[in-house]
FITI-859448 format. One record per residue (C-alpha): residue number from 1; residue in one letter; chain; x, y, z negated. Coordinates in steps of 0.5 Angstrom, whole numbers, plus 500, padded with zeros to 3 digits. Layout:
N
@k->NUM	r->A	c->A	X->X	Y->Y	Z->Z
...
// end
This chain:
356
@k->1	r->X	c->A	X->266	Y->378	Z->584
@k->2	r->X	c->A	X->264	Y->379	Z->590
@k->3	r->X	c->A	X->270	Y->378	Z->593
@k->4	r->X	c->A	X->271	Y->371	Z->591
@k->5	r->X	c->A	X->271	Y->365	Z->595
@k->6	r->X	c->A	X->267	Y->359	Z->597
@k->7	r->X	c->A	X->269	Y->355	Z->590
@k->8	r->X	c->A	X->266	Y->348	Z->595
@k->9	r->X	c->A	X->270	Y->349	Z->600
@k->10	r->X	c->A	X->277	Y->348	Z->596
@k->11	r->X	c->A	X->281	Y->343	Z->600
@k->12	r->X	c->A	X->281	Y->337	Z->594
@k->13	r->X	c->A	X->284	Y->331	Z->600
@k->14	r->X	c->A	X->289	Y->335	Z->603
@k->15	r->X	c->A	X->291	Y->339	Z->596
@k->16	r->X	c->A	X->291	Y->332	Z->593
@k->17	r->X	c->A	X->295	Y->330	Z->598
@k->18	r->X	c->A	X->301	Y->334	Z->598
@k->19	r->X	c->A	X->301	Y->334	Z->590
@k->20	r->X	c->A	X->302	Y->326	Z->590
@k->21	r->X	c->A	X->308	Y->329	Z->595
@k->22	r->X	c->A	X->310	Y->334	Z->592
@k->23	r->X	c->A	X->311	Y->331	Z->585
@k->24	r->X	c->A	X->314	Y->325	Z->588
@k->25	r->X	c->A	X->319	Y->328	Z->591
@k->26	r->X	c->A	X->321	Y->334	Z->586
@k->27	r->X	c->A	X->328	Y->333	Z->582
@k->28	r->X	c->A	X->327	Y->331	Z->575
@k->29	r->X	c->A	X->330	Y->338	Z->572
@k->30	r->X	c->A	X->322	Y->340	Z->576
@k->31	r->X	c->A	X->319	Y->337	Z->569
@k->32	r->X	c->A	X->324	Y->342	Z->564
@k->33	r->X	c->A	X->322	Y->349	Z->562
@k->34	r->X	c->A	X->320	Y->353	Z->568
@k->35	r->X	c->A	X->324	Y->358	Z->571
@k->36	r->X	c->A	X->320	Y->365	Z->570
@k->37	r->X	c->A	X->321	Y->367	Z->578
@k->38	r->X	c->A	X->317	Y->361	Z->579
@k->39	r->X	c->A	X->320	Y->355	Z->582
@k->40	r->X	c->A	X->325	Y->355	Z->589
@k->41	r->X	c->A	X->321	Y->350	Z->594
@k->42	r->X	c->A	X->315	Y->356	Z->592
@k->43	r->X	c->A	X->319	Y->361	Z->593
@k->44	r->X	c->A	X->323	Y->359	Z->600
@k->45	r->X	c->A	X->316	Y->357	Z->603
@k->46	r->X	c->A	X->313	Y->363	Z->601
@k->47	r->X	c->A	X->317	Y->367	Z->604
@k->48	r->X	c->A	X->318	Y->364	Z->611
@k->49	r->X	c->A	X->309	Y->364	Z->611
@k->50	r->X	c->A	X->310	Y->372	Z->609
@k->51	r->X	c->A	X->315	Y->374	Z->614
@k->52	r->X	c->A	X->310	Y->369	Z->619
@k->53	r->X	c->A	X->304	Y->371	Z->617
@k->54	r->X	c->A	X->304	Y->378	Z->614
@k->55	r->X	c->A	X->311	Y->381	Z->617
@k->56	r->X	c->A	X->313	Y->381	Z->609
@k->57	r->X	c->A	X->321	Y->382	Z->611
@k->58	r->X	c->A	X->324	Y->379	Z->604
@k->59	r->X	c->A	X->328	Y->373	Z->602
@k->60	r->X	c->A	X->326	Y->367	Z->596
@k->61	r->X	c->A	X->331	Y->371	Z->591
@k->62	r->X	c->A	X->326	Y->377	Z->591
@k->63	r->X	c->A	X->320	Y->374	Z->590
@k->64	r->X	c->A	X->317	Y->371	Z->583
@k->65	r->X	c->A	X->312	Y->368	Z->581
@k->66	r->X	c->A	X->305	Y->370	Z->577
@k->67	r->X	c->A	X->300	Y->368	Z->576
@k->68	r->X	c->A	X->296	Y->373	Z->580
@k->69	r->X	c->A	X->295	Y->379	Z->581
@k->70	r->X	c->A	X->292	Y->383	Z->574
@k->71	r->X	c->A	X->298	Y->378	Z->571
@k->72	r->X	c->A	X->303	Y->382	Z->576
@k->73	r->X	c->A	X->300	Y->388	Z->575
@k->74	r->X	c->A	X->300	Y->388	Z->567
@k->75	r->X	c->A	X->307	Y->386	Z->569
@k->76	r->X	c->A	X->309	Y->392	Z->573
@k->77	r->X	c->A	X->305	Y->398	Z->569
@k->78	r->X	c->A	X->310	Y->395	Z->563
@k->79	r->X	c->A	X->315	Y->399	Z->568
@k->80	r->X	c->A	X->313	Y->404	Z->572
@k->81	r->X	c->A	X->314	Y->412	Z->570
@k->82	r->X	c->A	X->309	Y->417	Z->570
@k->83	r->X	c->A	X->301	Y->416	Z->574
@k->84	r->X	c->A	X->300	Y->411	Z->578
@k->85	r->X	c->A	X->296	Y->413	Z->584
@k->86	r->X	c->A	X->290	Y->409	Z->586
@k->87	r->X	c->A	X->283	Y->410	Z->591
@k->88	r->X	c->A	X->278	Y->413	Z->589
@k->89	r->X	c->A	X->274	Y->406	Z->589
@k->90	r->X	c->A	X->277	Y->400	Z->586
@k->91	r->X	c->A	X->276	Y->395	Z->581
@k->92	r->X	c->A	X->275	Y->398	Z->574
@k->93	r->X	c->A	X->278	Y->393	Z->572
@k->94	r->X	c->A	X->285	Y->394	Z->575
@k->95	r->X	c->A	X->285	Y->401	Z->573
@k->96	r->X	c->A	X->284	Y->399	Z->565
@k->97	r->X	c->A	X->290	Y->395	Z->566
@k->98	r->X	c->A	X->294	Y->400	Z->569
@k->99	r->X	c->A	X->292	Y->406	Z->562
@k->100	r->X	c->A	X->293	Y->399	Z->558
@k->101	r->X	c->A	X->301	Y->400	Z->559
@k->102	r->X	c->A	X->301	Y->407	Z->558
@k->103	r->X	c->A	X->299	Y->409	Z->566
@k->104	r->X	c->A	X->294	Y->415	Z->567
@k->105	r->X	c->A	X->291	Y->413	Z->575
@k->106	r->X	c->A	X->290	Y->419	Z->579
@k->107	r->X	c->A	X->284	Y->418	Z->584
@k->108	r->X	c->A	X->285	Y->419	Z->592
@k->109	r->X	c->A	X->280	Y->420	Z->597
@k->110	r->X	c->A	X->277	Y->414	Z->601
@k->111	r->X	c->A	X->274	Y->415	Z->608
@k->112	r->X	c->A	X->273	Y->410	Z->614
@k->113	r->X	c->A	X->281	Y->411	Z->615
@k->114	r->X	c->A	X->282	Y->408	Z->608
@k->115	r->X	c->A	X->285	Y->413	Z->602
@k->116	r->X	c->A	X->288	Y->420	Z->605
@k->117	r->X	c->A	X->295	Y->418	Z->602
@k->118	r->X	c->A	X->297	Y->426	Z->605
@k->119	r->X	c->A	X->294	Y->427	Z->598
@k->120	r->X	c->A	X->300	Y->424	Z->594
@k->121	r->X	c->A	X->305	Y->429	Z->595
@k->122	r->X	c->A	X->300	Y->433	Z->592
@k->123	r->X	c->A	X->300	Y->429	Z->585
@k->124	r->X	c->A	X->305	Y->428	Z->580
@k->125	r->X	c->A	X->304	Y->420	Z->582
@k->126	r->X	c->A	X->310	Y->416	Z->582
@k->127	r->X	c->A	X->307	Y->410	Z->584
@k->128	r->X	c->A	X->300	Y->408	Z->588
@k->129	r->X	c->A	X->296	Y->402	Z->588
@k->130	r->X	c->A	X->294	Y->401	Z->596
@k->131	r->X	c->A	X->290	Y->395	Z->599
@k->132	r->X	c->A	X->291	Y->398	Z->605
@k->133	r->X	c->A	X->289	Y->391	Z->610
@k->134	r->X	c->A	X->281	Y->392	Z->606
@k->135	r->X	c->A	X->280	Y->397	Z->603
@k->136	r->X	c->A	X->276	Y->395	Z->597
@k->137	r->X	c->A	X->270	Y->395	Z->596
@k->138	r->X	c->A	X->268	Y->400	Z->602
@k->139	r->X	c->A	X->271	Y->396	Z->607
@k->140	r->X	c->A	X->277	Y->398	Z->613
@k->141	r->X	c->A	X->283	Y->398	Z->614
@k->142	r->X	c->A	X->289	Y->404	Z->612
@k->143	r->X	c->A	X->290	Y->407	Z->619
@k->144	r->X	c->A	X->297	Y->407	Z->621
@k->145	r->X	c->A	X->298	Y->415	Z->620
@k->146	r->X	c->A	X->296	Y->414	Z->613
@k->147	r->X	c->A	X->300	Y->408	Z->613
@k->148	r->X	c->A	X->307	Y->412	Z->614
@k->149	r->X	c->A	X->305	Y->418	Z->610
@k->150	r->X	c->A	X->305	Y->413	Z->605
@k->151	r->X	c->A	X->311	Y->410	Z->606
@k->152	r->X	c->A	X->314	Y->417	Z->607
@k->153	r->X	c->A	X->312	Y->420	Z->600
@k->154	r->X	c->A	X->315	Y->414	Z->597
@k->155	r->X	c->A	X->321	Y->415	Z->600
@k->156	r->X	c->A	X->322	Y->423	Z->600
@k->157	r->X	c->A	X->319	Y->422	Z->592
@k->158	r->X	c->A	X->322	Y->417	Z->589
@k->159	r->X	c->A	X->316	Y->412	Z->589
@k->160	r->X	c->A	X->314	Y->406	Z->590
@k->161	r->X	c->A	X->308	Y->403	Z->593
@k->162	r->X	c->A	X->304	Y->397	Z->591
@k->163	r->X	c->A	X->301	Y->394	Z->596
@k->164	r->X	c->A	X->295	Y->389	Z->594
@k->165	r->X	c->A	X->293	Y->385	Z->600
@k->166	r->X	c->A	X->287	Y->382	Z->597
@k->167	r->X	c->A	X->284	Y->378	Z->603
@k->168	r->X	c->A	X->289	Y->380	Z->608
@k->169	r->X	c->A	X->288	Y->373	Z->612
@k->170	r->X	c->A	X->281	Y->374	Z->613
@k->171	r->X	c->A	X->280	Y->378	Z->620
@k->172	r->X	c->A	X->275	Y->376	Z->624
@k->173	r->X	c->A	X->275	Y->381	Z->630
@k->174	r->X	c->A	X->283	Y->382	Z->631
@k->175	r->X	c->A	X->289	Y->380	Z->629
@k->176	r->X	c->A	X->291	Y->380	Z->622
@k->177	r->X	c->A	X->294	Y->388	Z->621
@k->178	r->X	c->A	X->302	Y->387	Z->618
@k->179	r->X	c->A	X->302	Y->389	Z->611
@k->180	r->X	c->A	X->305	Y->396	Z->609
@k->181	r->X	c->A	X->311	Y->392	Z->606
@k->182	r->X	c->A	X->314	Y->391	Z->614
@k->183	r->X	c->A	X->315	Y->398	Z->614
@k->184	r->X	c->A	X->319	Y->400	Z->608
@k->185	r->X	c->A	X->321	Y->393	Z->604
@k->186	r->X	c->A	X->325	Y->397	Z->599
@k->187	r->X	c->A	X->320	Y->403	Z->597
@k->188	r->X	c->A	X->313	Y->398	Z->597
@k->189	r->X	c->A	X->312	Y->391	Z->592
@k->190	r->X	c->A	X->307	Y->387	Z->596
@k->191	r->X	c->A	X->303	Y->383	Z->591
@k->192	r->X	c->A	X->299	Y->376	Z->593
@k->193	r->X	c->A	X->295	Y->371	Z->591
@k->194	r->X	c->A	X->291	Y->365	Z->592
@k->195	r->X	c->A	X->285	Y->367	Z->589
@k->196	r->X	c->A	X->281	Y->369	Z->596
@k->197	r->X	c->A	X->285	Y->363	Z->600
@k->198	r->X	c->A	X->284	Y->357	Z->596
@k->199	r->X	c->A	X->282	Y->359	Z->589
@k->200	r->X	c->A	X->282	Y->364	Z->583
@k->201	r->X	c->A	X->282	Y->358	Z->579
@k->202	r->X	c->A	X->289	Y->355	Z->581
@k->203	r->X	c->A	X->292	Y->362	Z->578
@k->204	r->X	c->A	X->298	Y->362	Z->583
@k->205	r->X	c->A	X->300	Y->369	Z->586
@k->206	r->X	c->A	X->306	Y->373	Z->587
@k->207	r->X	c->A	X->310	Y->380	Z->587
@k->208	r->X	c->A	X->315	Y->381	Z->593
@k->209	r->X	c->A	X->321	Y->386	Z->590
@k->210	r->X	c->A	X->325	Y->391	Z->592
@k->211	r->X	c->A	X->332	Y->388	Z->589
@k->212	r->X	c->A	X->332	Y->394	Z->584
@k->213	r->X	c->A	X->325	Y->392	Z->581
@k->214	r->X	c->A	X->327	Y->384	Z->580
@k->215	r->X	c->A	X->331	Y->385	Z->574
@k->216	r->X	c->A	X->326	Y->389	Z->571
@k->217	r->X	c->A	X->319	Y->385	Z->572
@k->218	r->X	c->A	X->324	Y->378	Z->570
@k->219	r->X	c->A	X->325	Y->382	Z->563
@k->220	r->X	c->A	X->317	Y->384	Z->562
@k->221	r->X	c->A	X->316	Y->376	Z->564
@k->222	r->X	c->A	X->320	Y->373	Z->559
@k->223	r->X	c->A	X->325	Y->368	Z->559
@k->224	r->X	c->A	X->320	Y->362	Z->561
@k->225	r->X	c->A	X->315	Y->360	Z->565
@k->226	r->X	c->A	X->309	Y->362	Z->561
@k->227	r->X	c->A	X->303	Y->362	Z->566
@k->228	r->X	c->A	X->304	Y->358	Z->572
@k->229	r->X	c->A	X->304	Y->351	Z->572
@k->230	r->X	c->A	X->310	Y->348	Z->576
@k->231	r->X	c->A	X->305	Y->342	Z->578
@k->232	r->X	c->A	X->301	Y->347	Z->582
@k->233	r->X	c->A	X->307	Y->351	Z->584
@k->234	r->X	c->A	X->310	Y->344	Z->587
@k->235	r->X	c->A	X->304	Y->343	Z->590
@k->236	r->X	c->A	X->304	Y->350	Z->594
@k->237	r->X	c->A	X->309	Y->351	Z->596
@k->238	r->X	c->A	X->310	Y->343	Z->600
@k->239	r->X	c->A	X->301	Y->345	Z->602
@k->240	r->X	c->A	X->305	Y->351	Z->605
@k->241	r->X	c->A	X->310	Y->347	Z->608
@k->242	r->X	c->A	X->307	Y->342	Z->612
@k->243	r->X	c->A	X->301	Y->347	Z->614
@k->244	r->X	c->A	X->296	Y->344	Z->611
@k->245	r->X	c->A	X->296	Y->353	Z->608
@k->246	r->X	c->A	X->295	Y->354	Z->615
@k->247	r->X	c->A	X->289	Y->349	Z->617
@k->248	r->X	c->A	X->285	Y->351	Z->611
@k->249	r->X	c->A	X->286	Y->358	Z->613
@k->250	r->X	c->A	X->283	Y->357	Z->620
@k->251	r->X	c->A	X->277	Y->352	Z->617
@k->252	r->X	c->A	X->275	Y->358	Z->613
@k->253	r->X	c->A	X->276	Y->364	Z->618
@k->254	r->X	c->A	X->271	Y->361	Z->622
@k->255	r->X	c->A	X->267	Y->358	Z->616
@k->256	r->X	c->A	X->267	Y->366	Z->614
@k->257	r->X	c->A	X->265	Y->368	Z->620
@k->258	r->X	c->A	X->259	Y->365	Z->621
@k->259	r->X	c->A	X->257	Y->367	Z->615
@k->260	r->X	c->A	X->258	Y->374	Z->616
@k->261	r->X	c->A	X->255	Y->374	Z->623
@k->262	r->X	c->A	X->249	Y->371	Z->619
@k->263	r->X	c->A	X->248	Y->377	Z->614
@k->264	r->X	c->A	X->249	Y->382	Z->620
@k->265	r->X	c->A	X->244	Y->378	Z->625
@k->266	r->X	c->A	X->239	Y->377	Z->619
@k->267	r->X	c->A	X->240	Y->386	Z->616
@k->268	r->X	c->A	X->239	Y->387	Z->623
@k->269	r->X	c->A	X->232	Y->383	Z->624
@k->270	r->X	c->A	X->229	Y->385	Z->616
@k->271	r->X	c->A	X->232	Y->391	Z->614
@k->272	r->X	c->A	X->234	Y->395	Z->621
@k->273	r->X	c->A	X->236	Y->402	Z->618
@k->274	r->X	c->A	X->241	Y->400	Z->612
@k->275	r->X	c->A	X->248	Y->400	Z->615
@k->276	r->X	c->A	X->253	Y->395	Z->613
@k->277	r->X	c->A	X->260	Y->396	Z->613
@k->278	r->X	c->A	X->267	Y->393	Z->612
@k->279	r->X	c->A	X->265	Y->387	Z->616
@k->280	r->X	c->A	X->271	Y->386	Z->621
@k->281	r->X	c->A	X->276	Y->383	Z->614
@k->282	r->X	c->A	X->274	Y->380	Z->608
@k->283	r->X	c->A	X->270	Y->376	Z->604
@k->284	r->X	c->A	X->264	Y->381	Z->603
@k->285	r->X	c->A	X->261	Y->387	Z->606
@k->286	r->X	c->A	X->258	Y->394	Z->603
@k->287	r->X	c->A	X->250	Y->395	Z->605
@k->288	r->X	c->A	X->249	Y->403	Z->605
@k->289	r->X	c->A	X->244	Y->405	Z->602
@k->290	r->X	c->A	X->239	Y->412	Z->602
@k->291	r->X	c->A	X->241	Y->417	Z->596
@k->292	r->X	c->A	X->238	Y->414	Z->589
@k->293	r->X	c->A	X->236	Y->408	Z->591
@k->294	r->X	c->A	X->242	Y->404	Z->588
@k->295	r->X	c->A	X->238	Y->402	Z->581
@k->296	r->X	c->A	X->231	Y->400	Z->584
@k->297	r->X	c->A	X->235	Y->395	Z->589
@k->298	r->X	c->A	X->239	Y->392	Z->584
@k->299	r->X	c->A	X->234	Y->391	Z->579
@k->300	r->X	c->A	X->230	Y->389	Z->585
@k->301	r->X	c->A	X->235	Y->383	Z->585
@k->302	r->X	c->A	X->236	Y->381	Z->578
@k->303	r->X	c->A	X->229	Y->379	Z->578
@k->304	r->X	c->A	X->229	Y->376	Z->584
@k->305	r->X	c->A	X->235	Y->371	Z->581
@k->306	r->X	c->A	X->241	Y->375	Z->586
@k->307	r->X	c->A	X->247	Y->378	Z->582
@k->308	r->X	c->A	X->249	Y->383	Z->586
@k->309	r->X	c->A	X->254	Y->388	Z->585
@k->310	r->X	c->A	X->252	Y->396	Z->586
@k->311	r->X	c->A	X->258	Y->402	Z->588
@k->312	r->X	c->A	X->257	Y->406	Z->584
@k->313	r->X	c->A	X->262	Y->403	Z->578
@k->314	r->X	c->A	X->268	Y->401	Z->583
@k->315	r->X	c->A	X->267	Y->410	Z->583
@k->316	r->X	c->A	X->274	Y->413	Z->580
@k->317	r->X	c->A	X->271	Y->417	Z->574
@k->318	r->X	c->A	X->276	Y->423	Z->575
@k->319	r->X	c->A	X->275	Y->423	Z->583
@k->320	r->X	c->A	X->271	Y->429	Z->587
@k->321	r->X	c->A	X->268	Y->425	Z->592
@k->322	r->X	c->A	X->261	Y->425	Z->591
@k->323	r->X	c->A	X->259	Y->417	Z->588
@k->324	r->X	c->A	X->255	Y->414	Z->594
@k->325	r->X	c->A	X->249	Y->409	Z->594
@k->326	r->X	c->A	X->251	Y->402	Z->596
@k->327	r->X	c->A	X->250	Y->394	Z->594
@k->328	r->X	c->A	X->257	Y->390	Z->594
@k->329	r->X	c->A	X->256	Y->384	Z->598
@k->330	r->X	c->A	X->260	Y->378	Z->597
@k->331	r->X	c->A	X->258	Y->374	Z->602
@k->332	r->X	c->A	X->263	Y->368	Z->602
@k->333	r->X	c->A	X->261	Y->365	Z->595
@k->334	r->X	c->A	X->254	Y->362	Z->596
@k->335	r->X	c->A	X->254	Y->354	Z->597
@k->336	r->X	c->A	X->252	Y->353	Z->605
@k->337	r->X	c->A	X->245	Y->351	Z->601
@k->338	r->X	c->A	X->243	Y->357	Z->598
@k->339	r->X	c->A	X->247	Y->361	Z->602
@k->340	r->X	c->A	X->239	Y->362	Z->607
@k->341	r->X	c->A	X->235	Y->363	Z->600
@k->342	r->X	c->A	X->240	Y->369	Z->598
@k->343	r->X	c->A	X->239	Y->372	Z->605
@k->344	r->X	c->A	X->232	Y->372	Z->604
@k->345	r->X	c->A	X->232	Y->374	Z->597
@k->346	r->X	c->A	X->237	Y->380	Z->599
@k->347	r->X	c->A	X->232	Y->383	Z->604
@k->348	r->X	c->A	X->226	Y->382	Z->601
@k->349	r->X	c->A	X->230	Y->386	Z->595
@k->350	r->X	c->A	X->232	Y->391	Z->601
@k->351	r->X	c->A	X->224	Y->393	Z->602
@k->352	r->X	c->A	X->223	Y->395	Z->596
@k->353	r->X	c->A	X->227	Y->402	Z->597
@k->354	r->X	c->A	X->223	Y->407	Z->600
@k->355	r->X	c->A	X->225	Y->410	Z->606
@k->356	r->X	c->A	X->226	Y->417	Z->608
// end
């Protein structure tokens, strides 16, 4: 997934650390079955870094954990009425899980200012899937109007907004933009993860509730704790408390950074007229390409050994918008070692295109 994260840049001492700590200190009933909203110390420490970092207003009672986003989602398409609203560009992946529990998604418009969310009040949605911070994949943060038209069509309408915030810790060019959970945390469920920050591997994630939804997804997951394990759960939340989360965020903005500003020097040096965009956040960026010409590059690439990823595919199936040419680029996966060879392979998969 383009997305994905530097798997050697995973913090192994200081994670060590803090699992030797966490499972030292942890009380005997720790190591009996799991809690299904996920352990306490998680819990409180998600909650004081949420309301720090990304102004989530909640307390540790309405947090639960999951074991990452596609988990949350199945969770909650389970009990959520009627359509789901979605952006036009998304992972397929996302919306067959949504159709899998019985919820038809009804596309929204994207543009440089994120999803049009006046077009809400115009479907018969009861819920839309936003990632207001990045949009992904095309980039850009939900400007501030579509941010509080959203939240009013939730509060006139009865709906729910659910607020996927991706890599929302990952801004290179400004502060990090609050989450939309701030702004109504009664009408918005915020969803997270450590998939971007740490690692996909580790499974961990969260739903942040409005109180009336608590009850419900705690019934969906079950009587016990199924999917995440306490160990990690123990881990995270002492790496949290101690700011070793911190720490390791800021190694990996400026370690991010430095990679994208490479990709950006190196496009505007070797391939001068592709426009890239969606590079003030993330962990990839989207290479704007003339009409047509998206199967030449990614073939292109395949041959030169570089898996990419082309935009057309993220398109909704039932959106108006005109499909658009394009490479997804996820620039934060490559080892530092073979990150120079996949620029050089990128670029030479660019001249391939005819220009107009």
């Amino acid at each position: 997934m383009p997305s994905s994260p530097d798997a050697s840049a995973f913090p192994r001492s200081d994670w060590l650390t803090s699992a030797r700590r966490a499972v030292t200190a942890a009380p005997s009933s720790a190591f009996g079955v799991g809690d299904p909203r996920g352990r306490p110390e998680l819990r409180t420490a998600l909650a004081e870094y949420l309301a720090r970092a990304r102004g989530v207003r909640t307390d540790p009672d309405r947090i639960v954990v999951c074991a990452g986003f596609a988990h949350a989602l199945r969770l909650l398409g389970g009990i959520l009425d009627g359509p789901v609203a979605v952006e036009s560009y998304g992972l397929a992946f996302y919306r067959d899980l949504l159709a899998a529990a019985g919820r038809r998604t009804v596309p929204l418009t994207v543009d440089r200012a994120g999803a049009r969310t006046a077009e809400l009040a115009a479907t018969e949605a009861r819920a839309a899937l936003l990632t207001p911070a990045h949009q992904f994949p095309t980039g850009g943060p939900l400007h501030a109007d579509r941010r509080a038209a959203a939240v009013d069509w939730a509060r006139a309408h009865g709906g729910l907004l659910l607020e996927d915030d991706y890599d929302g810790e990952f801004r290179y060019d400004r502060q990090p933009i609050g989450a939309v959970q701030g702004l109504d945390p009664d009408r918005v469920v915020y969803l997270g993860s450590t998939s971007k920050s740490l690692s996909p591997a580790l499974r961990l994630g969260w739903m942040v509730l409005p109180d009336t939804l608590v009850d419900p997804v705690l019934a969906a997951k079950g009587t016990r704790e199924l999917t995440s394990g306490v160990i990690d759960q123990l881990t995270l939340a002492d790496f949290l408390a101690h700011g070793a989360y911190d720490r390791h965020l800021r190694r990996m903005r400026r370690h991010y950074r430095r990679r994208r500003d490479l990709l950006v020097r190196t496009l505007a040096e070797r391939a001068p007229d592709i426009r890239v965009s969606g590079i003030a956040a993330g962990l990839h960026a989207v290479l704007e390409l003339p009409e047509r010409s998206e199967p030449l590059a990614l073939g292109t690439a395949r041959r030169l050994g570089l898996a990419l990823e082309g935009l057309r595919p993220y398109r909704h199936p039932d959106s108006t918008m005109p499909p658009r040419d394009g490479l997804v680029i996820g620039y934060g996966t490559p080892p530092d070692h073979a990150f120079p060879a996949a620029l050089d392979a990128l670029c030479q998969a660019l001249a391939s295109i005819p220009r107009a």
